[in-house]
Each structure stands twice: as C-alpha cells, then as structure tokens.
C-alpha positions as CSV (number, residue, x, y, z in Angstrom):
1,X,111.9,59.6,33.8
2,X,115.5,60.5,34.4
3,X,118.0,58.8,32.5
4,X,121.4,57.5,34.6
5,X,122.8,61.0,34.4
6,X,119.9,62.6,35.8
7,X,119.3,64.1,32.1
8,X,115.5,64.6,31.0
9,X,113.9,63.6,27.3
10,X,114.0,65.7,25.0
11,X,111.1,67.0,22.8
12,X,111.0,63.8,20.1
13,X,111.6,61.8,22.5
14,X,108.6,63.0,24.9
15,X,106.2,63.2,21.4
16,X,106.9,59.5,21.0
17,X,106.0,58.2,24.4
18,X,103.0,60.6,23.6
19,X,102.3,58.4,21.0
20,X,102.8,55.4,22.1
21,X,100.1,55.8,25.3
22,X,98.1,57.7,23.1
23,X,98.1,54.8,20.5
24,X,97.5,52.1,23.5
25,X,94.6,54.3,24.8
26,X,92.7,54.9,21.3
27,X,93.0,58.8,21.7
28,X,94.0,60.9,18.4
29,X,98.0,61.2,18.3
30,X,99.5,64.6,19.7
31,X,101.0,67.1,17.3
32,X,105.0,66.5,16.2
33,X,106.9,68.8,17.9
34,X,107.5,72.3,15.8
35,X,103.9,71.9,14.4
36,X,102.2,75.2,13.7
37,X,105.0,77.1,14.5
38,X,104.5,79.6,12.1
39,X,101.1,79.5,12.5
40,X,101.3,80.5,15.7
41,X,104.1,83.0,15.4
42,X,101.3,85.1,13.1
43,X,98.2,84.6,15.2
44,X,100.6,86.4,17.9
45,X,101.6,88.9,15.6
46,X,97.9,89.9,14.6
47,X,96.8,89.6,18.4
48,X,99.4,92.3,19.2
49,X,97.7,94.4,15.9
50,X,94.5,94.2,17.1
51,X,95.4,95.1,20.5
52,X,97.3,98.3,18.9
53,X,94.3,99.4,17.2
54,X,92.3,98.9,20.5
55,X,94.2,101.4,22.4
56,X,94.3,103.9,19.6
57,X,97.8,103.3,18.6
58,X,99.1,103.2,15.0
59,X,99.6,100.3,13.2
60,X,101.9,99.9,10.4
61,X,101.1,97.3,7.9
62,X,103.0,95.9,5.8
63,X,101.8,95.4,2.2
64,X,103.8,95.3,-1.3
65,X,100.9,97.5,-2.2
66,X,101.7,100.2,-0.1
67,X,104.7,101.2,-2.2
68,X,105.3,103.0,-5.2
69,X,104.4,100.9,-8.5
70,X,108.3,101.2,-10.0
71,X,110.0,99.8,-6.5
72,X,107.4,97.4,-6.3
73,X,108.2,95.7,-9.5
74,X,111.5,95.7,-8.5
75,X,111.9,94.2,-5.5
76,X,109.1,91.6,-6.0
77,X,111.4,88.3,-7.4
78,X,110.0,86.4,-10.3
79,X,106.6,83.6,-9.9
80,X,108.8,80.4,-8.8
81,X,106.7,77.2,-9.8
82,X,106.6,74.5,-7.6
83,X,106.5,71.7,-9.0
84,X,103.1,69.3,-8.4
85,X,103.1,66.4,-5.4
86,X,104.8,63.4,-5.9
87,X,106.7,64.6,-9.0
88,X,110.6,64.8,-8.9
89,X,112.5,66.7,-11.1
C-alpha cells in the first residue's frame, strides 16, 4: 500500500491496520511496536554469554558484588521510591 508519493507506512501505522484485521478476524491483537525491546536486547546479551562459556572463553560479569565493599557503597545511588499505581504526586 503505497501512498501517492510512493512512500511506505510506517511502524504505527502498519501495527494499526494489524489491528484492525486482527480485531475483524477474532485473533489476539499484535504486539505495539517497541514492545519487549529490552527484553529482547538481554536475552541476546545472555545468548552471546552462554555461547562464550561454550567455547571456553571468559566471561566477564558484571555484578556490584564483584567490587570492593568501600567503592561499592559509593557508587550505588540512594533506594528511589516509586511511588504506588494510580497515585500522583
């Protein structure tokens, strides 16, 4: 579906077609575009780990617990507390 410049639909407006046939069919809604994004970027991240330690090769985590107690302490900020849903400030 090219528009009159020959330009294609972009993401949002692809998911909401999507959505549309979907909801006209009575098959569960696609994902919003951008959904599990970081999700995804870890499982990636751990995939390449685990291949590391398959071939033998060292892997380097990274933990706060790793470092010395003293730079810990200091480079961990303060607890920040979110405040519960549905509540504004």
């Amino acid at each position: 579906m090219d528009g009159a410049h020959g330009e294609g639909m972009n993401a949002t407006q692809q998911h909401m077609l999507d959505s549309y046939r979907a909801l006209q069919q009575g098959v569960p809604v696609p994902p919003a575009p951008g959904t599990d994004e970081i999700r995804t970027v870890r499982e990636i991240f751990a995939w390449r780990e685990f291949r590391r330690v398959l071939a033998g090769r060292v892997v380097r985590r990274r933990s706060f617990a790793a470092r010395p107690a003293s730079a810990a302490a200091s480079a961990v900020p303060a607890p920040v507390r979110v405040p519960e849903e549905g509540r504004c400030r």
